[in-house]
C-alpha positions in Angstrom: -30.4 117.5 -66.1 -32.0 114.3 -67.0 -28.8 112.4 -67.6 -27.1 113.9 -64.6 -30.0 112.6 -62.9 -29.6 109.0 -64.4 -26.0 108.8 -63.9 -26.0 109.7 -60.3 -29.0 107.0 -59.9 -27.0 104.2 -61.8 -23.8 105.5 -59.5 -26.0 104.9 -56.6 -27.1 101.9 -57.4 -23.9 100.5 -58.4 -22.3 101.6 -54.8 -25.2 99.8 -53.0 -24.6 97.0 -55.0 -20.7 97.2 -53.4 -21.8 97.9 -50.5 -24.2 94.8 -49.8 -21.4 92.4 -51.4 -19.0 93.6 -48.4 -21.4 93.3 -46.2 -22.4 89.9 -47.1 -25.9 90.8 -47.9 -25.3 89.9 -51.4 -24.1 86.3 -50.8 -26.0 84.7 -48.4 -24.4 81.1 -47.7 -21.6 81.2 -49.1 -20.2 77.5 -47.8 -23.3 76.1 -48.6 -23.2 72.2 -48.8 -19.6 72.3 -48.4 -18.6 69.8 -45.7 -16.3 71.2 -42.8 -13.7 69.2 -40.4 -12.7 71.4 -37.6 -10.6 69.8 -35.0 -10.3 71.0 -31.5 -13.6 72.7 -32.2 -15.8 72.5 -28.7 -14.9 75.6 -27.0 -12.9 78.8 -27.5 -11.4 79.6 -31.0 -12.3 76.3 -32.5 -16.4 76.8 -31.4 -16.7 80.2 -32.9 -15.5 78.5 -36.0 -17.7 75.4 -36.4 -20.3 77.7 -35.7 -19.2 80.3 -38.4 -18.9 78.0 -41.1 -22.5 76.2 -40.3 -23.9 79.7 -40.2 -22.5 80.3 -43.9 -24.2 77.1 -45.1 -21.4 74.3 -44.4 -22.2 70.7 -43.0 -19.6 70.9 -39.8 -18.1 68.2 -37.8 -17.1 69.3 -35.0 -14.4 67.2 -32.8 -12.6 66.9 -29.6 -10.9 64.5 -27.5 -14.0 63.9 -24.8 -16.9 62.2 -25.8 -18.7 65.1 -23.2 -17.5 68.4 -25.2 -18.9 66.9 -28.3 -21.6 66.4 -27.3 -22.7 69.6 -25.4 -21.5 71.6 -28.7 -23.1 69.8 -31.0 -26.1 70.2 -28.9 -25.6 74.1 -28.9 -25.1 74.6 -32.4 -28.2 72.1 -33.5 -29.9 73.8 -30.9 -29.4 77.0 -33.1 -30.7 75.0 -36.4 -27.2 74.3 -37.8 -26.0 71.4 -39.3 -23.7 69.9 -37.0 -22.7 66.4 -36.2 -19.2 65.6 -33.8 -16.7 62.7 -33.2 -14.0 62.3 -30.9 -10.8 63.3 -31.8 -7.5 62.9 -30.2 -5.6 64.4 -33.0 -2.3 62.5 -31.9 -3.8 59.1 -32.4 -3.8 57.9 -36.4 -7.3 56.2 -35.6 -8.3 59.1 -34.6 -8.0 61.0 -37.6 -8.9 58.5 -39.7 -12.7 58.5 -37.8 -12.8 62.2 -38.3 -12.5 61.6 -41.8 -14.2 59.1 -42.6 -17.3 60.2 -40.2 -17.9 63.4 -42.5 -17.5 61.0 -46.0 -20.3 58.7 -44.4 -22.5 61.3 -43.5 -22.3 64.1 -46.6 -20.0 62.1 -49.0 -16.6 63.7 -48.1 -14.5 66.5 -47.7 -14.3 70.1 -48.8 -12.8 72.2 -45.6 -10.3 71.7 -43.1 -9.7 73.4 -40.3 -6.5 72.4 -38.2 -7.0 74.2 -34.6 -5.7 71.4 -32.0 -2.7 72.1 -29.9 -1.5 71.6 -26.3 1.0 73.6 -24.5 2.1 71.4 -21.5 5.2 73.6 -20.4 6.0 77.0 -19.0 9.4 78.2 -18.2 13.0 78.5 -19.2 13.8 76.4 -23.1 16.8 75.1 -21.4 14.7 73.5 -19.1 12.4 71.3 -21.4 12.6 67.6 -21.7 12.7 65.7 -24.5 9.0 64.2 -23.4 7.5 67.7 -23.6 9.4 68.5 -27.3 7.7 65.1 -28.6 4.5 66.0 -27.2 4.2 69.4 -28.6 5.5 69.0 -32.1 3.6 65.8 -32.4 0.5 67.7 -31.5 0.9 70.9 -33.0 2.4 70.3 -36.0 2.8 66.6 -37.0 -0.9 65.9 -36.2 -1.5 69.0 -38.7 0.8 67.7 -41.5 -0.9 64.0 -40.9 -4.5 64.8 -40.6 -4.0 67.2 -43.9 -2.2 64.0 -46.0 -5.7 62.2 -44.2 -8.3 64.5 -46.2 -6.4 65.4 -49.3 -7.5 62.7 -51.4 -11.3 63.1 -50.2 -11.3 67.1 -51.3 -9.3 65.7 -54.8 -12.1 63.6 -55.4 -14.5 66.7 -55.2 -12.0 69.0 -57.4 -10.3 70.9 -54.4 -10.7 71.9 -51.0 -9.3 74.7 -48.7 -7.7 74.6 -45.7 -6.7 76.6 -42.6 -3.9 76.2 -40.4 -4.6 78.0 -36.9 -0.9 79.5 -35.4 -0.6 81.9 -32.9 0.7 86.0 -32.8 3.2 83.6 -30.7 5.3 82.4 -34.1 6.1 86.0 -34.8 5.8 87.8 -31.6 6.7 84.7 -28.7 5.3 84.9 -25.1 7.7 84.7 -22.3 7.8 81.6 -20.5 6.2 79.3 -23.9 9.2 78.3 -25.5 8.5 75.3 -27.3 4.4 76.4 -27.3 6.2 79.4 -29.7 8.3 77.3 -31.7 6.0 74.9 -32.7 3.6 77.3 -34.1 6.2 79.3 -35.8 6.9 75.8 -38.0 3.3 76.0 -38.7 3.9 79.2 -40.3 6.5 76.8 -42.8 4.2 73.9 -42.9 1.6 76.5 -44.5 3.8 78.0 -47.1 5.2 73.9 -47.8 1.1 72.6 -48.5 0.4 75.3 -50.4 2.6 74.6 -53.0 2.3 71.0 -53.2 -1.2 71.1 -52.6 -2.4 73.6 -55.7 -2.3 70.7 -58.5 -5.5 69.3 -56.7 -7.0 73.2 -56.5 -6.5 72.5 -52.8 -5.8 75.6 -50.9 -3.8 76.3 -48.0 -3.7 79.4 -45.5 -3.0 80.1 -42.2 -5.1 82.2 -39.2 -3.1 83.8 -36.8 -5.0 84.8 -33.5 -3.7 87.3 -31.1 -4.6 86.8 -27.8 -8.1 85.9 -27.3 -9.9 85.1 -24.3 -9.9 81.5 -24.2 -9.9 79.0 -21.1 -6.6 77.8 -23.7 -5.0 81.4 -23.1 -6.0 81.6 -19.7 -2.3 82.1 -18.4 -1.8 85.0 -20.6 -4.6 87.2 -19.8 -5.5 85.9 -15.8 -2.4 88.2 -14.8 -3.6 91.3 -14.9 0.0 92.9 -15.1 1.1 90.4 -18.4 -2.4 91.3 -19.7 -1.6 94.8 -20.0 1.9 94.0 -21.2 0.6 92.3 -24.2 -1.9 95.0 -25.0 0.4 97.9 -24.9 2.1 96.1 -28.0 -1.3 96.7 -29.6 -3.3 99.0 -31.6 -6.6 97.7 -30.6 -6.4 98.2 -27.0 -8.4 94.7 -26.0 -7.9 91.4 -25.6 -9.5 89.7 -28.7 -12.8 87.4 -28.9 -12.9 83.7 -30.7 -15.8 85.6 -32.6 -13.1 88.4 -34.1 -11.1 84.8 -35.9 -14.4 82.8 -37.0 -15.3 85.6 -39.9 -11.9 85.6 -41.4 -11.6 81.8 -41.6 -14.9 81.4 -43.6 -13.6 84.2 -45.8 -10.5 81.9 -46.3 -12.5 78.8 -47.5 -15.2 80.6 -49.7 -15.0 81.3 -53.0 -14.5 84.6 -52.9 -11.0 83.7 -51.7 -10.3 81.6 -54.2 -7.0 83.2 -55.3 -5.9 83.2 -51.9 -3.4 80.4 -51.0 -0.2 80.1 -49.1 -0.9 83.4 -47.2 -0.9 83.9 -43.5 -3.7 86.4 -41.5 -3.2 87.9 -38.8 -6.3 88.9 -36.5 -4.4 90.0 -33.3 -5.4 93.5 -32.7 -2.4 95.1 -34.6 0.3 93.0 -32.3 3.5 93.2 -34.5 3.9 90.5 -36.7 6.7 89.9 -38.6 9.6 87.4 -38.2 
C-alpha cells in the first residue's frame, strides 16, 4: 500500500507539473529581454500583439504610419507597466523601415522578433476591374514591404545568434472573400514568401512562420462583418460559430517566437475559428 501510495503521489505531481507548463504557470516571461518590432501595431490585430509580447517579457516597438496612433498605444500599454516605446512607420517607404530598425538597436541594442502585420486593401470588386495603380499598391504593401523590412532586421537578429519572425496572412489566401481580389492574392504570396525565408533564413537560426487570422473584428475587417448577411455567410463556413477577437491571434504569435517553439519554422497557423483552410 505504501508504494501504491507513493506512485500515485509522484504521478500526481508529475501531471501538475504538465499541467502548469500548458498553462504557462511554469514559464513566466517567456520573451523576456527579447526586443520585438511589430509593424502596423496600434489597433486591431497588430495591438493585441505588441501587447502580448510585452506581457511575456519583450521590449516592443510598436509602429504605425501616424505620429497620433503611436502615441495613444504606447500610452496604453505603458500605462499598463509594459515596456513599450513606438515610431512611425509607413512600411512602403525604405526610410521608414530603416527608423524602425534602427530605433529598437538604439534603445535595447537590436533585434530579436519580427512581426510583419501591415497591409492595405484599397479595392473592392470584380479582378478584371483593377488597375495597375491598385496591383502596385497592394503587392508593394503587403508583400514587398514584408520581404524588405525582413532583409532590414536579418543582420541585427544574426548578430544576436537568431531571431524569429512572423508573417501575418489572412484565412483569405486559402479561403478568398468575394469582392477582395487582389487583397486575397497578395496574402496568399505571403503564404510562399514564408515557406521561401524559412529556408534561407535557418543558417542564421532565424526563424520564420506565418499567422493566419480568420475574421476578426477589426475596424481593418469592417466590410466583412458590418453586413450582417456576409457575416453570417462567413461563419456558417465555421466550426466556432463567432467572429474572432485580435486577443484569440496575440497568444499564438508569442508561442511562435518563444523558445518553446524553437523547432517550429516554415509553418503556417491558422487561428480562424475552424474556416477551411487548405489551397
Amino acid at each position: 500500500m505504501l508504494k501504491v501510495g507513493l506512485l500515485l503521489g509522484a504521478c500526481a505531481r508529475s501531471w501538475k507539473s504538465v499541467r502548469m507548463a500548458s498553462s504557462g504557470v511554469a514559464r513566466r516571461n517567456p520573451l523576456a529581454n527579447k526586443v520585438a518590432l511589430v509593424t502596423a501595431s496600434t489597433d486591431g490585430i497588430g495591438f493585441a500583439i505588441a501587447r502580448r509580447l510585452a506581457q511575456d517579457g519583450a521590449h516592443v516597438v510598436v509602429s504605425s504610419r501616424k505620429q497620433q496612433n503611436v502615441d495613444r498605444a504606447v500610452a496604453t500599454l505603458q500605462g499598463e507597466g509594459l515596456s513599450v516605446t513606438g515610431t512611425v512607420c509607413h512600411v512602403g517607404k525604405a526610410e521608414d523601415r530603416e527608423r524602425l530598425v534602427a530605433t529598437a538597436v538604439k534603445l535595447h541594442g537590436g533585434v530579436d522578433i519580427l512581426i510583419s502585420n501591415a497591409a492595405v486593401n484599397p479595392f473592392i470588386g470584380s479582378l478584371m476591374d483593377v488597375t495597375e495603380e491598385v496591383w502596385d499598391k497592394m503587392l508593394d504593401i503587403n508583400v514587398k514591404a514584408t520581404a524588405l523590412l525582413t532583409k532590414a532586421v536579418v543582420p541585427e537578429m544574426a548578430k544576436r545568434g537568431g531571431g524569429s519572425i512572423v508573417i501575418v496572412s489572412s484565412i483569405a489566401a486559402y479561403s478568398p472573400f468575394p469582392s477582395l481580389g487582389p487583397y486575397n492574392v497578395s496574402k496568399t504570396a505571403l503564404l510562399g514568401l514564408t515557406k521561401n525565408l524559412a529556408i534561407e533564413l535557418a543558417q542564421w537560426n532565424i526563424r520564420v512562420n506565418c499567422l493566419v487570422p480568420g475574421l476578426i473584428k477589426t475596424s481593418f475587417s469592417r466590410v466583412l462583418w458590418e453586413d450582417q448577411a456576409r457575416l453570417e455567410s462567413i461563419k456558417a463556413a465555421m466550426q466556432i460559430k463567432r467572429i474572432g477577437k485580435p486577443e484569440d491571434c496575440a497568444g499564438t504569435v508569442s508561442f511562435l517566437c518563444s523558445e518553446d517553439a524553437n523547432y517550429i519554422t516554415g509553418e503556417t497557423v491558422v487561428v480562424a475559428g475552424g474556416a477551411p483552410s487548405h489551397l
